[in-house]
MARVOLO-598541 format. One record per atom (N, C-alpha, C, O): x, y, z; residue in one letter. Coordinates in steps of 0.05 Angstrom, whole numbers, plus 5000, padded with zeros to 4 digits. Example, Ala and Ser with C-alpha at 12.3 -4.5 7.8 and 13.67 -1.06 7.14 Angstrom:
BEGIN
526448865156A524649105156A526449345156A528549345169A525749555142S527349795143S525850015157S526850235161S
% end
This chain:
BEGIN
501749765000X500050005000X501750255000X503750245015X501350494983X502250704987X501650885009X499350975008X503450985032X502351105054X505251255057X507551195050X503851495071X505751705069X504351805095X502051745103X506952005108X506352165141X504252355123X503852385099X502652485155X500352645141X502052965142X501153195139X503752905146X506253265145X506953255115X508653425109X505953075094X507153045066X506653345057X504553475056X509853445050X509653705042X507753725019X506853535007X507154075011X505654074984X508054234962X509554424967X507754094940X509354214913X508654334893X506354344885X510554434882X509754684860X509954394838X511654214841X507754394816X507154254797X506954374766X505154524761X508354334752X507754474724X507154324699X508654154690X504154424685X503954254667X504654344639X503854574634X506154204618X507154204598X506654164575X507954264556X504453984574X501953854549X500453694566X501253624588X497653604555X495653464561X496453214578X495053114596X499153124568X500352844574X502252874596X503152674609X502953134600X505853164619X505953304634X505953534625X506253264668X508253494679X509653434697X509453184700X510953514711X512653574731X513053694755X511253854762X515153654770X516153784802X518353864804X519453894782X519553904823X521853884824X523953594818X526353594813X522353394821X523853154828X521652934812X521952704820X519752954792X517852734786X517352844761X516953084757X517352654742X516252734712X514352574714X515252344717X510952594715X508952554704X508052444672X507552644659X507752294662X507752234639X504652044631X504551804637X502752164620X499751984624X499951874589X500152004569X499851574594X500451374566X498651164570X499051014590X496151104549X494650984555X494250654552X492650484560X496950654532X497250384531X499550284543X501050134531X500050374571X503550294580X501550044606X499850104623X502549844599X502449604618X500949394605X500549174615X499649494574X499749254557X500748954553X499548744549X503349004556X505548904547X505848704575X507348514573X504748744595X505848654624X503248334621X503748124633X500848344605X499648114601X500347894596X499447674603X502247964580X503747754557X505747694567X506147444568X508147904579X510247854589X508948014619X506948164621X510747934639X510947974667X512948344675X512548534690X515248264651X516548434650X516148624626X517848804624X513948594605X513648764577X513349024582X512649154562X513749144603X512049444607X514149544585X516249444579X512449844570X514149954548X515150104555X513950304560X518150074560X519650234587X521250364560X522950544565X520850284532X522650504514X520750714499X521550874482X518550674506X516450904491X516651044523X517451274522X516250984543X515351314561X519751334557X520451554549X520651244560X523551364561X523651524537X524551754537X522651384510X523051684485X520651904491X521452134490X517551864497X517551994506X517652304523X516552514518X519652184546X520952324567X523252534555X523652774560X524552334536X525952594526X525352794512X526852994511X522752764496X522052944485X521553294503X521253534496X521653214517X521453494538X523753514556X524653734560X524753304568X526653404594X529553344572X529353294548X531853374588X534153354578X535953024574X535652824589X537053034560X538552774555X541052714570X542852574560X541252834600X543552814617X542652694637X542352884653X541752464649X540452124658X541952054655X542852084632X543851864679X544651584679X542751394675X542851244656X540751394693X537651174697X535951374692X536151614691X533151124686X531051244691X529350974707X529150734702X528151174731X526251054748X524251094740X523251314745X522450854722X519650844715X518250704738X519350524751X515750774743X514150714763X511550714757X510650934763X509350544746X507050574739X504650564767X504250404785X503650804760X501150944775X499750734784X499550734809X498650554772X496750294780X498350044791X500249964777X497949944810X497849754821X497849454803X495749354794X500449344799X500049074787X501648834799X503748854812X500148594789X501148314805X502548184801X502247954793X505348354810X507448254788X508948094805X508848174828X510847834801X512347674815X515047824824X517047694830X514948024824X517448224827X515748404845X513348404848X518248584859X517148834864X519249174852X518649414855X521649034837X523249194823X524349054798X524048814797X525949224773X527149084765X529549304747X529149534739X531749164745X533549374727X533849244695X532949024693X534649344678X534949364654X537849484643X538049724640X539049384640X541049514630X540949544601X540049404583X542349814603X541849974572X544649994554X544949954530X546150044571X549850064560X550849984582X549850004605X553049884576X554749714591X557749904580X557549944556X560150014591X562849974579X564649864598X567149884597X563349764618X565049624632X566149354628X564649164626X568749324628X570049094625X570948844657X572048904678X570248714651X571448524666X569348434693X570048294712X567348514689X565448414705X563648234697X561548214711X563848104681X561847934677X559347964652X558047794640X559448184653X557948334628X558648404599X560848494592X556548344582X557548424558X558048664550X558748734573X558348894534X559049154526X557349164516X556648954503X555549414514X552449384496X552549664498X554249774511X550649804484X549450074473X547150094459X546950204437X545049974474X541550044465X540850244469X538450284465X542750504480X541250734493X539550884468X537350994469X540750874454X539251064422X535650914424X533350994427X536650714422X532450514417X531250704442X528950614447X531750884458X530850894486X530251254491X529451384510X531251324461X531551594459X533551744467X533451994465X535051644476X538051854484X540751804466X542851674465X538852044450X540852154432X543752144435X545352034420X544252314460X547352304475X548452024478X550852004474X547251844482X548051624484X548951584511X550851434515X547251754535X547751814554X546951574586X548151534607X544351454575X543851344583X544951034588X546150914570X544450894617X545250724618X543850454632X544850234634X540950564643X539450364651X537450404655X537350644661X535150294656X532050354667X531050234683X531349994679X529350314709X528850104730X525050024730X525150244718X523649984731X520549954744X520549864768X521849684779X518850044776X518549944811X515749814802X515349774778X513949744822X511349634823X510149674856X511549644876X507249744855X506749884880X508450074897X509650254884X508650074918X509950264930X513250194939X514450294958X513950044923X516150004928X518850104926X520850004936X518850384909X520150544903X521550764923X523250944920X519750664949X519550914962X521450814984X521550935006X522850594977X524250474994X527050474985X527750334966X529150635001X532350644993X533150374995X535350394986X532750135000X533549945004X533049734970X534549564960X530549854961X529649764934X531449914919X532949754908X531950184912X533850414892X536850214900X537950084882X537950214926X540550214927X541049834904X542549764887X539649754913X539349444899X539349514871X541149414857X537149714858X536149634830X539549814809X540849744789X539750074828X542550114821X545250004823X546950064806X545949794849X548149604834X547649494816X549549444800X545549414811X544949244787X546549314762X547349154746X546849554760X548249664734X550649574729X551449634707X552649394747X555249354763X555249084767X557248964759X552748934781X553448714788X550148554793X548148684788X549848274803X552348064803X552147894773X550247744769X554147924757X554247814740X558047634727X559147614706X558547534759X560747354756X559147104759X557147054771X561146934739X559646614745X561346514775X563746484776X559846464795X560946394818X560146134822X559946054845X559345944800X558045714800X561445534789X562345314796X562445714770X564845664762X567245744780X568945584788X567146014786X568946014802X569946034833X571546164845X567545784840X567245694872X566145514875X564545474893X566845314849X565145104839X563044994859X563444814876X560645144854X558245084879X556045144857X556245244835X554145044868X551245034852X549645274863X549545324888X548645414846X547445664847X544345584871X543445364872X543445754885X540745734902X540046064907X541446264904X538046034912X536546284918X535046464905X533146334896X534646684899X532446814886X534846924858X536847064857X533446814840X534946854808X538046904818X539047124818X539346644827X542946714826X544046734807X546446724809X542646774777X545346854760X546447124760X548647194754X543247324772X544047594773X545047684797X546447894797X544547544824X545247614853X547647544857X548747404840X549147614885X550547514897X550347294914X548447294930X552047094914X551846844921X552146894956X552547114966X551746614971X551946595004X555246565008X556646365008X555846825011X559746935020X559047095044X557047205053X562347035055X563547245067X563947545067X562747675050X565647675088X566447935076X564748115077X564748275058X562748145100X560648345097X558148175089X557447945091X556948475079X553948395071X553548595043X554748795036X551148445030X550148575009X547648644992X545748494991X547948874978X544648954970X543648794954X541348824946X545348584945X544548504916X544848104916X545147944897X544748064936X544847834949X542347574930X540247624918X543347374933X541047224916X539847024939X537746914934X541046984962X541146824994X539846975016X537746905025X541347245026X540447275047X540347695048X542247845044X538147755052X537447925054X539548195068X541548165083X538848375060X541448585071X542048615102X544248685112X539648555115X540448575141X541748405158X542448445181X542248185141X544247975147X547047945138X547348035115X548647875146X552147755140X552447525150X550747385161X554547495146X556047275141X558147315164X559847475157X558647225189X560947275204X563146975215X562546745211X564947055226X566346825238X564946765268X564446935285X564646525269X565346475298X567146155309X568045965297X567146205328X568846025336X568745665338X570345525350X566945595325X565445455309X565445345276X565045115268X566045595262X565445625238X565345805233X567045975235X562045825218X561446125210X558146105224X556845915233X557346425221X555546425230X553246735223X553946965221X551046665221X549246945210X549947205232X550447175256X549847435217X550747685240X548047835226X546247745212X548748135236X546948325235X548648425217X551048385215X547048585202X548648845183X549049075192X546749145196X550749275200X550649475222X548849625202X548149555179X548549755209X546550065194X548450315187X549850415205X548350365172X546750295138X549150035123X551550015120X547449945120X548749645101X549749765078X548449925064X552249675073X553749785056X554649465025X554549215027X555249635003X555949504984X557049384983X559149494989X557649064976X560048864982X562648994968X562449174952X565348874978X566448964965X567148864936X568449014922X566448624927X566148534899X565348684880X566348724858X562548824893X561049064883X561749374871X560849524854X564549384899X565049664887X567249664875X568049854861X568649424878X570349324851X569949344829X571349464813X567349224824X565549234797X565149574784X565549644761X564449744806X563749904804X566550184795X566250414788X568750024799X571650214803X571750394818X572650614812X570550304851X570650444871X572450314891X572950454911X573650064888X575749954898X577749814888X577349604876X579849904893X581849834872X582949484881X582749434905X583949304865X583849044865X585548994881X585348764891X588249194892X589749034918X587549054939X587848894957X585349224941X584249394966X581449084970X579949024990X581648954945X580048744948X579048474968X579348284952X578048354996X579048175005X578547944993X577047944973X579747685004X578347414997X576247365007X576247415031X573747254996X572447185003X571446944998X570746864975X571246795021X569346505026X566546475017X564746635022X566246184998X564046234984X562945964992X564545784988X560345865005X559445675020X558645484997X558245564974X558345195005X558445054976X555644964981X554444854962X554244985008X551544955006X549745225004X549345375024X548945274978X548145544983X545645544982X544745774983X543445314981X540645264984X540145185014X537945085018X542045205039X541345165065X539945345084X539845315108X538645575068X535945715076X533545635062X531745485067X534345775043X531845675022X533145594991X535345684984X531745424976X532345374955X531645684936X533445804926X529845734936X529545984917X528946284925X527646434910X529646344943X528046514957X530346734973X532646664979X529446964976X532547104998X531147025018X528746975018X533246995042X531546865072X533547185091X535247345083X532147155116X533747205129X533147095157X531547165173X535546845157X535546615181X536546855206X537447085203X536146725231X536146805256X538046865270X539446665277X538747075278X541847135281X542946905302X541446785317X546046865302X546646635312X546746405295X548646245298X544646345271X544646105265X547746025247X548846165230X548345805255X550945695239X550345625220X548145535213X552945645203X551745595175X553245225167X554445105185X552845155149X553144855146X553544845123X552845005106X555744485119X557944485087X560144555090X561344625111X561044515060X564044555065X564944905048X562945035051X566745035036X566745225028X569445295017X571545185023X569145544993X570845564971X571745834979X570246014987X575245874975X575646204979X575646224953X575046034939X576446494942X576346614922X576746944919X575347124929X579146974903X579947294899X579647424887X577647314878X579747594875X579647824862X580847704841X579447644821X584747604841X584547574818X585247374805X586947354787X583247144817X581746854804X578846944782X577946814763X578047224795X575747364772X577547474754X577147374732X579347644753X581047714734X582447464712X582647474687X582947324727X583347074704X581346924696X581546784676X579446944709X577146824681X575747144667X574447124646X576047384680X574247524658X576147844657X575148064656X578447774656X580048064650X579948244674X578348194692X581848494677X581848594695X579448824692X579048864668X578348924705X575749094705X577249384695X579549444704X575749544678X577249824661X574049924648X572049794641X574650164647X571550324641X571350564664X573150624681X569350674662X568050994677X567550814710X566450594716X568951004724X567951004748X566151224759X566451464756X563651074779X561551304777X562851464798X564851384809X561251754806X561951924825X559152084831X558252154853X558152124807X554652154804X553352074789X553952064765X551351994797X548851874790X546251974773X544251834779X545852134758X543652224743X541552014744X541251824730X539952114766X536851934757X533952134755X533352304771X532552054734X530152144731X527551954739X527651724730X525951994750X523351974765X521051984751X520152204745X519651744742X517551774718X515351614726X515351364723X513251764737X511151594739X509451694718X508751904708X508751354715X506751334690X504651274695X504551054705X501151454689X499151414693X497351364658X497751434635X495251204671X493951104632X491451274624X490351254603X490751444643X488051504645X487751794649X485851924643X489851894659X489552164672X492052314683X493852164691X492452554684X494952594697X494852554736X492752514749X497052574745X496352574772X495452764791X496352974784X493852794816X493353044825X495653114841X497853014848X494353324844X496553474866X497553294891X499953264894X496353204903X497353034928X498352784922X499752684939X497952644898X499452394886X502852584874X505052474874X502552804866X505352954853X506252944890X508352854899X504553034903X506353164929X507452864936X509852864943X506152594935X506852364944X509652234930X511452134943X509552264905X511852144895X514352334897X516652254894X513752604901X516152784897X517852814921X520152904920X516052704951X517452764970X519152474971X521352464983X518352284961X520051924968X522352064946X524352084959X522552124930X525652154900X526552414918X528952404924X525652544925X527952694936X528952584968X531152624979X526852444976X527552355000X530252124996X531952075012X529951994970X532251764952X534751934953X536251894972X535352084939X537452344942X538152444958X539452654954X537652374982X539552475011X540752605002X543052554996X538952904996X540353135000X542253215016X544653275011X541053205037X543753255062X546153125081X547253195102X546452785051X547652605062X547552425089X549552285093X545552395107X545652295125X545452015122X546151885142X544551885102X544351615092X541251585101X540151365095X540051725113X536451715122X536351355123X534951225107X537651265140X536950965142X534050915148X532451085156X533450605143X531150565144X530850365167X532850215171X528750325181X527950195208X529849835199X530649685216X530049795178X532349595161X534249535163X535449325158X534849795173X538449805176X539649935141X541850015134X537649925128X537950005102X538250315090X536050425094X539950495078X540150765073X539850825047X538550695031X541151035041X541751165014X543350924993X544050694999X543451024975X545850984949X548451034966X550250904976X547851274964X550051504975X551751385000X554151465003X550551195020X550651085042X552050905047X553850865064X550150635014X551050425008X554350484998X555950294998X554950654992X558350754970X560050864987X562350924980X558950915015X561251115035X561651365029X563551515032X558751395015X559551695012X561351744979X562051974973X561651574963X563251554931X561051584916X561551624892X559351584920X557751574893X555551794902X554851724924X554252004895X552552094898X550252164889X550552404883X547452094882X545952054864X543652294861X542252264881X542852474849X541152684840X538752614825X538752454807X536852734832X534652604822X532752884809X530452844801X534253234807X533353414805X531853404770X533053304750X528953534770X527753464740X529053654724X529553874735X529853594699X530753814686X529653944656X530953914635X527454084658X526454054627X527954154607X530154244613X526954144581X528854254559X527654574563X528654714580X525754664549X524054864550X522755054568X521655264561X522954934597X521155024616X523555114634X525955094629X522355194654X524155284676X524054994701X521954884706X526354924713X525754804734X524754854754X524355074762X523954584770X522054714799X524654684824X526654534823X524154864844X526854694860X524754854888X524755074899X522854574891X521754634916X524254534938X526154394934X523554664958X525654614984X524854485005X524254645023X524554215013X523454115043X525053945049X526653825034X524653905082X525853645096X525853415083X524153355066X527153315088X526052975080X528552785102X528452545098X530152835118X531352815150X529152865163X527953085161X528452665179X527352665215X524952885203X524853125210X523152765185X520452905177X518552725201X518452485206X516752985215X515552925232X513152765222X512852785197X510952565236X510052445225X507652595241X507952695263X504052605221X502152685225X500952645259X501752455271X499452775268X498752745290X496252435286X495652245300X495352535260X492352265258X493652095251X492251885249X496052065246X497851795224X497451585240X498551405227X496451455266X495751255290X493751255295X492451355313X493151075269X489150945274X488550915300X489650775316X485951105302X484451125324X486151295351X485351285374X488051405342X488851535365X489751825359X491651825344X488652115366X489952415360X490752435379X489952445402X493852475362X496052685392X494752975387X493153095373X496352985407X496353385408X498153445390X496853635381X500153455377X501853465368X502953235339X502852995334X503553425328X505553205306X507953045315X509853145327X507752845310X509052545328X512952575323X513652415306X514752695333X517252675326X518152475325X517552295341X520152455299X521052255281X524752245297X526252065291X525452445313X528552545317X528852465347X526452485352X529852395367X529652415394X532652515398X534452465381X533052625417X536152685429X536352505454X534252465467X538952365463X538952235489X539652545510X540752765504X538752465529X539452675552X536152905557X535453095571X535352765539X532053065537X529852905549X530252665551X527752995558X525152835560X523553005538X524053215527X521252805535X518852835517X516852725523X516452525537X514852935510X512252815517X510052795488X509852915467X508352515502X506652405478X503652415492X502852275510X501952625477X499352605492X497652585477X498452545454X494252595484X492552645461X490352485472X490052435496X488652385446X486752345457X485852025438X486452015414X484551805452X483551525436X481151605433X479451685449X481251565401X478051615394X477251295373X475851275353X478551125385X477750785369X475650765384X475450785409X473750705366X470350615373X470350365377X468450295391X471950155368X471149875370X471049885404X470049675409X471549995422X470749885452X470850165468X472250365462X469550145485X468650305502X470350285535X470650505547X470750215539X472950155562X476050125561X477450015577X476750275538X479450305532X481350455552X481750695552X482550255571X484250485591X486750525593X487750695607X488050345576X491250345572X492650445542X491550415520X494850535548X495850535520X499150475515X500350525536X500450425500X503150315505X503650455473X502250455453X506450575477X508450585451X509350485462X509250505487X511050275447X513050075445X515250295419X514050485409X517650275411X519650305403X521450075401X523250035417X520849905380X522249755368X525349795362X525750005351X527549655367X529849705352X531049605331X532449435342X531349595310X533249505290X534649345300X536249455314X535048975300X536748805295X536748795327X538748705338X534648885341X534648855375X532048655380X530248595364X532548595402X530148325416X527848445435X527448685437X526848305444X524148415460X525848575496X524848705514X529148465491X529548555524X530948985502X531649195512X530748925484X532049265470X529749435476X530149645487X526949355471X524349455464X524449655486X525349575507X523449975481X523150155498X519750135502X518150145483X518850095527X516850125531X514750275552X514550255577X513350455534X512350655556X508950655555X507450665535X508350645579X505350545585X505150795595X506850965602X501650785593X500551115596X497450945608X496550715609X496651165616X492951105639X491551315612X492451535605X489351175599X487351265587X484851385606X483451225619X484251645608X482851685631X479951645623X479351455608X477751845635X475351775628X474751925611X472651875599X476452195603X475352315575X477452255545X478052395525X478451925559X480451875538X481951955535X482751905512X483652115548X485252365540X488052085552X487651895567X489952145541X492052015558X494952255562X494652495555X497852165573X500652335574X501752145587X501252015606X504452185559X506651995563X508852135572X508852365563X510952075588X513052225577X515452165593X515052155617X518152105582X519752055590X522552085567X522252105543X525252075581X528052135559X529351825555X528351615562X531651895543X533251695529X535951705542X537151905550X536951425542X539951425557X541851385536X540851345514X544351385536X546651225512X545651065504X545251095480X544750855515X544350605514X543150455498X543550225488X540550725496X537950685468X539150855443X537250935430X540750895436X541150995414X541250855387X543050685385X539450895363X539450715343X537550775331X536951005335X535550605311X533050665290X531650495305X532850305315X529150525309X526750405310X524250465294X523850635277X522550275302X519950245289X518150355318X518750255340X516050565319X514150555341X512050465329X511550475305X510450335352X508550185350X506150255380X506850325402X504250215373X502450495386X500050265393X498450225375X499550085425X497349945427X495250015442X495650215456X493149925444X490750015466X489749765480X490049545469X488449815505X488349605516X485549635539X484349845541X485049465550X482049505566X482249215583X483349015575X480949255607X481049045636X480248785620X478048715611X482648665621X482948385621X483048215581X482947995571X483148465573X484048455534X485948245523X486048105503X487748275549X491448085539X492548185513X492148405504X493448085506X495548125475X493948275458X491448235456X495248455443X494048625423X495748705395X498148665394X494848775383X495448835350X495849065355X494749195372X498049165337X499249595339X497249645320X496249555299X496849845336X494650045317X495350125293X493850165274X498750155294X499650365274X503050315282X504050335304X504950235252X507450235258X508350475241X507750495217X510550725259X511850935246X514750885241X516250975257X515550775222X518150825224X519850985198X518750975176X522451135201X524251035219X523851285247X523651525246X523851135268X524451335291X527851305306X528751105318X529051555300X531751555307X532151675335X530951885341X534051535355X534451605380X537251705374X538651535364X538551995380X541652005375X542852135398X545352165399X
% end
């Protein structure tokens, strides 16, 4: 489902023809036959008619383009990349230049992504669909002679050492791969989960002495056969296992030579079949692409452990997502998108007094008040935020109980020590004499304690 805080800024919108407009950060594009193609094929959307076009109005200086269709479809994916030109050598990839079929003249372009549902709005989906441009496309079936498992391993990264990664075909980003004294064993990914280093190899963001070895497990279907898992921290892993260097890939596929990125040109294209979008669907998608663009570098991690591009690279790569028309003037609305406060109504059945802060400082107190207006019961006298932590257990959970009085009204309030510092998820319950266990009304995340 698409859901956004109820503080979603409002944007300046400009329209350009019947079929087009824009924001600062979103090209609009209404095409009535785009998802045709998705009947027949899963993947047919006509990602080279809205990319030509797109160019017909904005500029031909795009690395990517992020297509995103307006309607809701049932697709066995929830992203996908495309590569358009390739000149990178030695990764696994062939050398290609489709960008002309795609409209870029310049020959500028170099990939196209589709999101599906709201999945776009997630840095953890961008940072993924953008290695893609890079990786994984070494045969590690060959060179760690092990049998491929997991969700499509010819394009992922296999179950290794050496960190963790966005682009994994085994185990999800919030997981690694660590030593223990034992063997090996599943870890946490610290926050923000960063790019393997195979990855930024690929990418000519690390140079091949700077490369480590890494251990490549020879059972790599011991989560799931097809699927990314992410097993239980602690769990040991099982089999026997293959190292492999940097330059055992160089001898089967040349040493890596080509453009190394530093920025990122991406454009933002949602495609509607029926109509253009309104104002509050422009204000919806414009605040997630600029919110992708960590403007202000903080890596805006996600309750995931998951951040930016920008985040995933250490800060090497930096990615822009500003619209740029040919003809028109640009928009360059200005808002938060760091520690954006979340609506006071955004917690079904419950109004604070106040808009819900997204930021905490340790050493401050705060307070959470307001009023329960959920009809399903009449004797509602308790209320609990819970504050979940990132990659923490039920003894991390911050938990603060509050007395629902008789005009419903409730007040919370209390500070933060060192101790709690990290991302969480809040979670907001209600409760009445003798209820037991209950369902969150409403989960906000990310909530940062610093």
């Amino acid at each position: 489902m698409r859901i956004a805080p109820g503080t979603l800024p409002r944007v300046a919108v400009a329209r350009l023809s019947d079929d087009v407009q824009y924001s600062s950060h979103v090209v609009n594009i209404m095409m009535p036959t785009f998802g045709d193609g998705f009947f027949q094929d899963d993947h047919g959307f006509e990602l080279q008619a809205v990319s030509q076009r797109f160019y017909q109005d904005f500029e031909d200086s795009y690395d990517t383009l992020a297509i995103v269709p307006e309607a809701n479809y049932n697709a066995p994916y929830s992203a996908f990349h495309r590569n358009v030109r390739n000149e990178v050598r030695g990764i696994g990839l062939t050398l290609m230049d489709n960008s002309s079929s795609y409209g870029s003249a310049n020959r500028r372009l170099q990939g196209v992504e589709l999101y599906v549902g709201a999945d776009f709005t997630r840095a953890s989906s961008t940072s993924h669909e953008l290695a893609h441009q890079w990786g994984s496309y070494l045969d590690w079936a060959r060179l760690a002679s092990i049998r491929r498992a997991g969700h499509q391993p010819e394009a992922h990264d296999p179950l290794w050492s050496v960190g963790e990664t966005l682009i994994g075909s085994v185990l999800g980003a919030s997981r690694r791969v660590e030593p223990a004294t034992d063997g090996w064993r599943i870890g946490l990914t610290p926050s923000p989960a960063r790019l393997h280093p195979f990855t930024l190899y690929a990418m000519g963001l690390l140079p091949k002495e700077a490369v480590p070895t890494v251990t490549v497990f020879d059972d790599q279907a011991q989560f799931s056969p097809t699927l990314v898992s992410t097993p239980g921290l602690g769990t040991l892993l099982a089999g026997g296992e293959h190292t492999v260097t940097v330059f055992n890939v160089i001898g089967m596929n040349g040493e890596r030579s080509g453009p190394v990125p530093s920025v990122l040109q991406r454009a933002t294209i949602v495609v509607s079949r029926d109509r253009l979008l309104s104002a509050r669907e422009m204000d919806y998608w414009t605040y997630f692409a600029a919110r992708i663009e960590d403007p202000a570098g903080t890596g805006v991690p996600s309750v995931e452990g998951v951040g930016s591009f920008e985040a995933a690279t250490s800060g090497l790569v930096d990615v822009r997502s500003d619209v740029r028309p040919l003809r028109a003037a640009p928009l360059g609305d200005l808002f938060d998108v760091d520690g954006r406060w979340f609506g006071r109504n955004d917690v079904r059945g419950v109004a604070f007094d106040s808009a819900i802060n997204s930021q905490y400082r340790v050493g401050q107190n705060y307070v959470w008040s307001g009023l329960v207006k959920a009809t399903d019961r009449s004797d509602l006298d308790q209320i609990l935020i819970r504050l979940w932590k990132y990659g923490g257990t039920s003894s991390d959970a911050i938990l603060m109980w509050g007395r629902v009085d008789a005009r419903s009204t409730f007040r919370l309030e209390r500070g933060f020590d060192e101790s709690q510092r990290g991302v969480y998820e809040m979670e907001v319950f209600l409760f009445w004499p003798g209820s037991g266990p209950q369902y969150s009304r409403a989960d906000l995340s990310p909530i940062i304690i610093e």
